[in-house]
LOBAVO-58706 format. One record per residue (C-alpha): chain; residue number from 1; residue in three letters; x, y, z. Coordinates in steps of 0.001 Angstrom, whole numbers, plus 500000, padded with zeros to 6 digits. Layout:
@ch A; i NUM; aa ALA; east X; north Y; up Z;
...
//
This chain:
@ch A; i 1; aa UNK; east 515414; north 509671; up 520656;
@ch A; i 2; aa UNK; east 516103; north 507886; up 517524;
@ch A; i 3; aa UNK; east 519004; north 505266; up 517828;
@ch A; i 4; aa UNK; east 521064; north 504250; up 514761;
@ch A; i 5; aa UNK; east 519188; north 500475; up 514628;
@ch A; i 6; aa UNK; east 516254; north 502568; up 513568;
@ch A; i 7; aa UNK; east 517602; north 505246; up 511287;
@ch A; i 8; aa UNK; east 519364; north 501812; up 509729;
@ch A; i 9; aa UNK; east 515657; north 500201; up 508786;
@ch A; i 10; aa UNK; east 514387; north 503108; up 507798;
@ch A; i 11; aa UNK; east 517177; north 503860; up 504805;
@ch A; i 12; aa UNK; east 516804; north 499829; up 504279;
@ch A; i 13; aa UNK; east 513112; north 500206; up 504124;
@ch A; i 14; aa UNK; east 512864; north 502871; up 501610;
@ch A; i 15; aa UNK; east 515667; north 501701; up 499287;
@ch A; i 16; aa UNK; east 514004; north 498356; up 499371;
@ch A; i 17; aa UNK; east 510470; north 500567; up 498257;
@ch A; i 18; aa UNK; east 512015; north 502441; up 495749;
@ch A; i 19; aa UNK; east 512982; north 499227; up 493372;
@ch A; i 20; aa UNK; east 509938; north 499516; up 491050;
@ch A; i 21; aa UNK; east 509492; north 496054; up 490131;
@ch A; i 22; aa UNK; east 505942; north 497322; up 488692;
@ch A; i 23; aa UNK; east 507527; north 499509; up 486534;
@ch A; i 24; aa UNK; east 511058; north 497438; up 485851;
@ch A; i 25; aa UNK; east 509769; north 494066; up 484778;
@ch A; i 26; aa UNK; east 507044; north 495237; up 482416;
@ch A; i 27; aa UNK; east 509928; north 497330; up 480748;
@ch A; i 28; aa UNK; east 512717; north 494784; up 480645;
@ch A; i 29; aa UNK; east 510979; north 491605; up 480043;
@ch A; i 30; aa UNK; east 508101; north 492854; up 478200;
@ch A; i 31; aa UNK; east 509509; north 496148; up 476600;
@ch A; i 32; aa UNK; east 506176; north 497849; up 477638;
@ch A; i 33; aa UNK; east 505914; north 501125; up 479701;
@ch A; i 34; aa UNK; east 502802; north 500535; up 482346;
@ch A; i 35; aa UNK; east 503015; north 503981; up 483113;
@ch A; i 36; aa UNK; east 502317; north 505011; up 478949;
@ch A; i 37; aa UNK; east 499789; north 502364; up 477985;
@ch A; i 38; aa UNK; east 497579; north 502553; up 481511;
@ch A; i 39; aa UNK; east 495167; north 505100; up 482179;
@ch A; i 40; aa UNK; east 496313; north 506430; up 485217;
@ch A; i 41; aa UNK; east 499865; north 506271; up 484518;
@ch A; i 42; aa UNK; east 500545; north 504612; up 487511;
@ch A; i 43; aa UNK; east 503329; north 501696; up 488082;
@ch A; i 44; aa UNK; east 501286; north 499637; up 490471;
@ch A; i 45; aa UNK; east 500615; north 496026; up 490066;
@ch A; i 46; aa UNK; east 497117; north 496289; up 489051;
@ch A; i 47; aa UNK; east 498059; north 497841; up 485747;
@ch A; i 48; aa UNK; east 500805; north 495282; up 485044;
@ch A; i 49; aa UNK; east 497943; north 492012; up 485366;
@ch A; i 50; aa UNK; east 495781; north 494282; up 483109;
@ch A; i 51; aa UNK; east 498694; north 495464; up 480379;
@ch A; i 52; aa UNK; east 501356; north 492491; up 480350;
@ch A; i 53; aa UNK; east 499392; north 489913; up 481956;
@ch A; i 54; aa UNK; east 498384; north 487286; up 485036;
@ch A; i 55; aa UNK; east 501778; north 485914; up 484912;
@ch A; i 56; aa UNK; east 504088; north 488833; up 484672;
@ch A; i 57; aa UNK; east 501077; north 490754; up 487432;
@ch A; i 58; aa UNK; east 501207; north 487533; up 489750;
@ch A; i 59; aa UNK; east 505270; north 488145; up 489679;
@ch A; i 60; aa UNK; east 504952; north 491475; up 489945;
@ch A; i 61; aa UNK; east 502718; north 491714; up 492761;
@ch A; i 62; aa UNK; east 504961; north 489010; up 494870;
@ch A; i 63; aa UNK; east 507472; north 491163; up 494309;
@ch A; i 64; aa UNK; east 505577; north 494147; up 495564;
@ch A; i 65; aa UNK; east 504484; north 492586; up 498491;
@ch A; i 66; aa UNK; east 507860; north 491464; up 499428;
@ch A; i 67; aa UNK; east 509939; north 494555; up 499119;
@ch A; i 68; aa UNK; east 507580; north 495940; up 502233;
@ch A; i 69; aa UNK; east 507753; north 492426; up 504024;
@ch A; i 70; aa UNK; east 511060; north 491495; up 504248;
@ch A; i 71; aa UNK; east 512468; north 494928; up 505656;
@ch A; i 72; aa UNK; east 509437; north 495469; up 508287;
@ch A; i 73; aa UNK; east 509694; north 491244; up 509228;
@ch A; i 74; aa UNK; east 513635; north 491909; up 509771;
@ch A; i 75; aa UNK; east 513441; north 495199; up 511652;
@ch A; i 76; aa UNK; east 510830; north 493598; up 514272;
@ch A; i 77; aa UNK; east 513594; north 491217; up 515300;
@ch A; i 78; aa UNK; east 515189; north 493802; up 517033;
@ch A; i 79; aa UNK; east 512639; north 496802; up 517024;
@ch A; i 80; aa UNK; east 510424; north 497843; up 519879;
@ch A; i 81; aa UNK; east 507314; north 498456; up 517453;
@ch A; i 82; aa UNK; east 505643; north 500613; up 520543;
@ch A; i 83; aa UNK; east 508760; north 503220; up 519922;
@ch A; i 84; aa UNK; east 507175; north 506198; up 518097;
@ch A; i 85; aa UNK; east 510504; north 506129; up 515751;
@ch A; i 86; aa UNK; east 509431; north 502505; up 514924;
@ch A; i 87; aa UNK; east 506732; north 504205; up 513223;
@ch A; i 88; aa UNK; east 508692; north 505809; up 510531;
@ch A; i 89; aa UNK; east 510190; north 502258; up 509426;
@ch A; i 90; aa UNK; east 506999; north 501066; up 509181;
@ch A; i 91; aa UNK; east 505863; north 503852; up 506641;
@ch A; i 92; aa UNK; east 509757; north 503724; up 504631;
@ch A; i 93; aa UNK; east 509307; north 501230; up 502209;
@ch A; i 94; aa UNK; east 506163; north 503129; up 501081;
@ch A; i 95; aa UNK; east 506998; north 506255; up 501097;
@ch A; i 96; aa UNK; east 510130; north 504855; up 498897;
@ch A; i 97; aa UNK; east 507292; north 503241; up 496596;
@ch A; i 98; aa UNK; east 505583; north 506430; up 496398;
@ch A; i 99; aa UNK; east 509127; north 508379; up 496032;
@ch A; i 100; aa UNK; east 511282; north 506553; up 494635;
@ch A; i 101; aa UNK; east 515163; north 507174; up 495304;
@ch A; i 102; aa UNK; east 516110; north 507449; up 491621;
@ch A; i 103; aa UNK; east 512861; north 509264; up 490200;
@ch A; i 104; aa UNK; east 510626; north 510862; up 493059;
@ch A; i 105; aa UNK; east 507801; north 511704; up 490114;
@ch A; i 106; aa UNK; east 507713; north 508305; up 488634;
@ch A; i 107; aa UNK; east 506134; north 506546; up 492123;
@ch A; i 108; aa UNK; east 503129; north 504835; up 492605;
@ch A; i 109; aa UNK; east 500013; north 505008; up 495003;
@ch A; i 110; aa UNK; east 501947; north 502237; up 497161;
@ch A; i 111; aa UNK; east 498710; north 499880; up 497937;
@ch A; i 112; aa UNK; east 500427; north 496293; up 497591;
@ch A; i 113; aa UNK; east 503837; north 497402; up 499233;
@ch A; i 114; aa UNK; east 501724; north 498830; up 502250;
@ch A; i 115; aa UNK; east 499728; north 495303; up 502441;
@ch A; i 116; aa UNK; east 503706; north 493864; up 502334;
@ch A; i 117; aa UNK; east 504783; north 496564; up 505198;
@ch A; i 118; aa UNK; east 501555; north 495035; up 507251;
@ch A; i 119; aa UNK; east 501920; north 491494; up 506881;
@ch A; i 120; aa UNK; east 505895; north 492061; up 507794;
@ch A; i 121; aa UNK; east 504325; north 492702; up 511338;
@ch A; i 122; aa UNK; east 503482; north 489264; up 512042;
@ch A; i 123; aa UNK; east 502542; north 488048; up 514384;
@ch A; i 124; aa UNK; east 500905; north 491666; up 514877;
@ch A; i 125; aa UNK; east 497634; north 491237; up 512597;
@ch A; i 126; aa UNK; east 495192; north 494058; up 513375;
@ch A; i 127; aa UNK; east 496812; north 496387; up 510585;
@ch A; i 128; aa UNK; east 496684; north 494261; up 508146;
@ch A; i 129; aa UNK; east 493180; north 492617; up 508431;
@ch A; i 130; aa UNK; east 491748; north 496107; up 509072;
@ch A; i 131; aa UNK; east 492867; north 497041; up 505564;
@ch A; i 132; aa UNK; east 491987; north 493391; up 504158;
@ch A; i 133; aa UNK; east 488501; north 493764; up 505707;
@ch A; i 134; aa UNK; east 487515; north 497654; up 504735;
@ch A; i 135; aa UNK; east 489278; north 496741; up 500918;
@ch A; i 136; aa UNK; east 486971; north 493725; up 500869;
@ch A; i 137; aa UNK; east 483585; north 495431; up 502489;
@ch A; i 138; aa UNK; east 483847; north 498463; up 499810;
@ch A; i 139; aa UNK; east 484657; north 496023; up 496968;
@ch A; i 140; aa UNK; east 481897; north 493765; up 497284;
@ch A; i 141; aa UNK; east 479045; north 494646; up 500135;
@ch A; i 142; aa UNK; east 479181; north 498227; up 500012;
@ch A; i 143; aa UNK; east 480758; north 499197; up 496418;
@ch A; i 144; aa UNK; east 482520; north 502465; up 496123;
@ch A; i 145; aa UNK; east 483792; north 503559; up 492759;
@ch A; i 146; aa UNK; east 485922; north 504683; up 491042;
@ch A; i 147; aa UNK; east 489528; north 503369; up 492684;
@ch A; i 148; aa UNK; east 490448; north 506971; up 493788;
@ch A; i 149; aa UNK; east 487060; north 507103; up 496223;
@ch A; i 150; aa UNK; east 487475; north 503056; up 497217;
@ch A; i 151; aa UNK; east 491283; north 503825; up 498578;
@ch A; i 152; aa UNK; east 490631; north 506820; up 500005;
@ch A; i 153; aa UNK; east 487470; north 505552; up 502437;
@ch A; i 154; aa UNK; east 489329; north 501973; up 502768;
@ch A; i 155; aa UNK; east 492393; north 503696; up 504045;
@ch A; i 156; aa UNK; east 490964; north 506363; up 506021;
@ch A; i 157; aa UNK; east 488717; north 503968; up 508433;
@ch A; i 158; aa UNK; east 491618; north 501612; up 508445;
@ch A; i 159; aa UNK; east 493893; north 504047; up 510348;
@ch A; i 160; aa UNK; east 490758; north 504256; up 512191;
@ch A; i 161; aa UNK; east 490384; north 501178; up 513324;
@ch A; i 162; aa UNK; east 494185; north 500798; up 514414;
@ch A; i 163; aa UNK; east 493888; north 503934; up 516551;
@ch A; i 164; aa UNK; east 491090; north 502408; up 518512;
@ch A; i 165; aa UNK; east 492480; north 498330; up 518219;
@ch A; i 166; aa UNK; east 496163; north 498389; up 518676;
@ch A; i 167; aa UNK; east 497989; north 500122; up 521681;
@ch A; i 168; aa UNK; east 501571; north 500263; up 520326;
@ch A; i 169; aa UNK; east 502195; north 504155; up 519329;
@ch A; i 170; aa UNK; east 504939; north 502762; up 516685;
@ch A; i 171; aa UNK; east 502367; north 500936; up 514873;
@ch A; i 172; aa UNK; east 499820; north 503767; up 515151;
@ch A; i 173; aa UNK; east 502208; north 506018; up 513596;
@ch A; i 174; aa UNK; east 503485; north 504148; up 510599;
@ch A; i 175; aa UNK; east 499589; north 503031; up 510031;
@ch A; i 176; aa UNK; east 498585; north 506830; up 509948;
@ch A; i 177; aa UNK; east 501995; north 507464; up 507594;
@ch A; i 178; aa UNK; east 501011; north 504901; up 505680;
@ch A; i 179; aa UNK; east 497344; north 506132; up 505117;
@ch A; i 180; aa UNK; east 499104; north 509930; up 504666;
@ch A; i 181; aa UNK; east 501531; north 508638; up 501957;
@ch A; i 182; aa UNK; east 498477; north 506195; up 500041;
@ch A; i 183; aa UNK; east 495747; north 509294; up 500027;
@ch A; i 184; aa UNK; east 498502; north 511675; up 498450;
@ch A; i 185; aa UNK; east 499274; north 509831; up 496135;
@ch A; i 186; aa UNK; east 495754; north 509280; up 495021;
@ch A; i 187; aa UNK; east 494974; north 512878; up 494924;
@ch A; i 188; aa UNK; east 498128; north 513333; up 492487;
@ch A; i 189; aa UNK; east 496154; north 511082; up 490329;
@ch A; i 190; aa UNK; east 492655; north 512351; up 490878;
@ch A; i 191; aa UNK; east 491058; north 513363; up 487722;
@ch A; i 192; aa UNK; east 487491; north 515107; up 488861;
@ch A; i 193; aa UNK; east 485592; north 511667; up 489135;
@ch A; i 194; aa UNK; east 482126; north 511607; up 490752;
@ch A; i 195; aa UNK; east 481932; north 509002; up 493522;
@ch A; i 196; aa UNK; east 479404; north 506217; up 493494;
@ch A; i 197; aa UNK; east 478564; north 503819; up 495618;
@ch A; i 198; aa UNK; east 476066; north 500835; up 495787;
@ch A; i 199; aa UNK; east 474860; north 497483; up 496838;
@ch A; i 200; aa UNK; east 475258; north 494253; up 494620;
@ch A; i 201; aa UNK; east 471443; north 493477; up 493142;
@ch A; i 202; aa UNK; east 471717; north 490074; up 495419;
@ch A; i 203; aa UNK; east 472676; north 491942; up 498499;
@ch A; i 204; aa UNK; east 469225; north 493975; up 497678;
@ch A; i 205; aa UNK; east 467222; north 491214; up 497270;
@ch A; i 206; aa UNK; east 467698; north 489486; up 500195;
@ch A; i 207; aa UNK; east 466862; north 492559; up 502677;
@ch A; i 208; aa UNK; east 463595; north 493291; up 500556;
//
C-alpha cells in the first residue's frame, strides 16, 4: 500500500519536472521559442546549446538535471527504494517533463531530467551508468542515427540491464517507467526516418 510519504514525492517530483527551464529561459532571457526555431519542436536542452547557445544550454541543462536530482536525492532519505510505490517517484519528475502540469502537449522527450532522476539515487549507481554507458557505446563505437533510433535502443537495453543488475523492485519499476515515458515521447516526434547505424572509419581500421 502506498503511504502518504510517497504520494508526497511523487506530486513534489512531477511539479518539480514540469518547470520547463528548456523552454522558460530561452523565452524570457533570450525572447526565442526552442520549440518554433528547432526542428523537432522539442524543449529539451540539446536544442537550447544549438539555438541560444553554450552558455544559456550549459544553464539550461544544470537546470534540467537538477529538477530530477534534488526531488529523487530528498525522497531516498526517507524512502525504501525496494517499495514498488518507490518506483513511481522515481519516474514523477519525468513524466512531469514529458507532461507538464500547465501544458501536457508542450513536454519534452525527458532525456537530461531522467539522467537527473538517476544520479538523485546516489549512492545507487547501476541506473545511471547503464544509461551513461549504452548513450556512450551507440554514440561513438557502435553509431545509431538519427536521435529517435539512438534513444530508443539506448533506453531499451538500459532497462535491460537494471532488470538483470539491481535487485530493488522500486528501482526496477521507475527504470522501466522511465524508459516507457522516454520511448513515447520519441514516437510523438518520430517523423518516418530510416535507421542507420555504423562503425567510426578508425574503429574499422584497427580490426582489419
Amino acid at each position: 500500500m502506498i503511504t502518504i510519504h510517497e504520494i508526497f514525492y511523487i506530486i513534489c517530483g512531477y511539479l518539480s519536472g514540469s518547470v520547463l527551464y528548456s523552454y522558460l529561459l530561452p523565452k524570457y532571457l533570450k525572447h526565442m521559442d526552442v520549440t518554433q526555431v528547432s526542428n523537432d519542436g522539442n524543449p529539451g536542452a540539446a536544442n537550447v546549446f544549438m539555438h541560444a547557445g553554450i552558455p544559456m544550454g550549459i544553464l539550461v541543462l544544470f537546470l534540467e538535471l537538477l529538477k530530477g536530482f534534488i526531488p529523487i536525492h530528498m525522497a531516498l532519505r526517507t524512502l525504501d527504494p525496494a517499495r514498488l510505490p518507490f518506483g513511481l517517484v522515481l519516474a514523477a519528475p519525468v513524466l512531469g517533463h514529458a507532461y507538464p502540469f500547465l501544458n501536457r502537449k508542450r513536454g519534452g522527450k525527458a532525456i537530461a531530467v531522467s539522467f537527473g532522476v538517476l544520479l538523485g539515487l546516489f549512492p545507487i549507481c547501476e541506473p545511471v551508468f547503464a544509461l551513461i554507458f549504452f548513450y556512450l557505446l551507440f554514440s561513438l563505437c557502435i553509431i545509431i542515427r538519427p536521435h529517435f533510433y539512438r534513444s530508443i535502443v539506448t533506453f531499451l537495453l538500459f532497462f535491460g540491464m537494471v532488470l538483470l543488475r539491481v535487485p530493488m523492485e522500486g528501482i526496477v519499476l521507475g527504470c522501466g517507467l522511465i524508459a516507457a515515458i522516454v520511448i513515447r515521447k520519441h514516437f510523438v516526434r518520430y517523423h518516418g526516418e530510416k535507421m542507420e547505424v555504423r562503425v567510426p572509419i578508425h574503429l574499422r581500421d584497427e580490426n582489419t
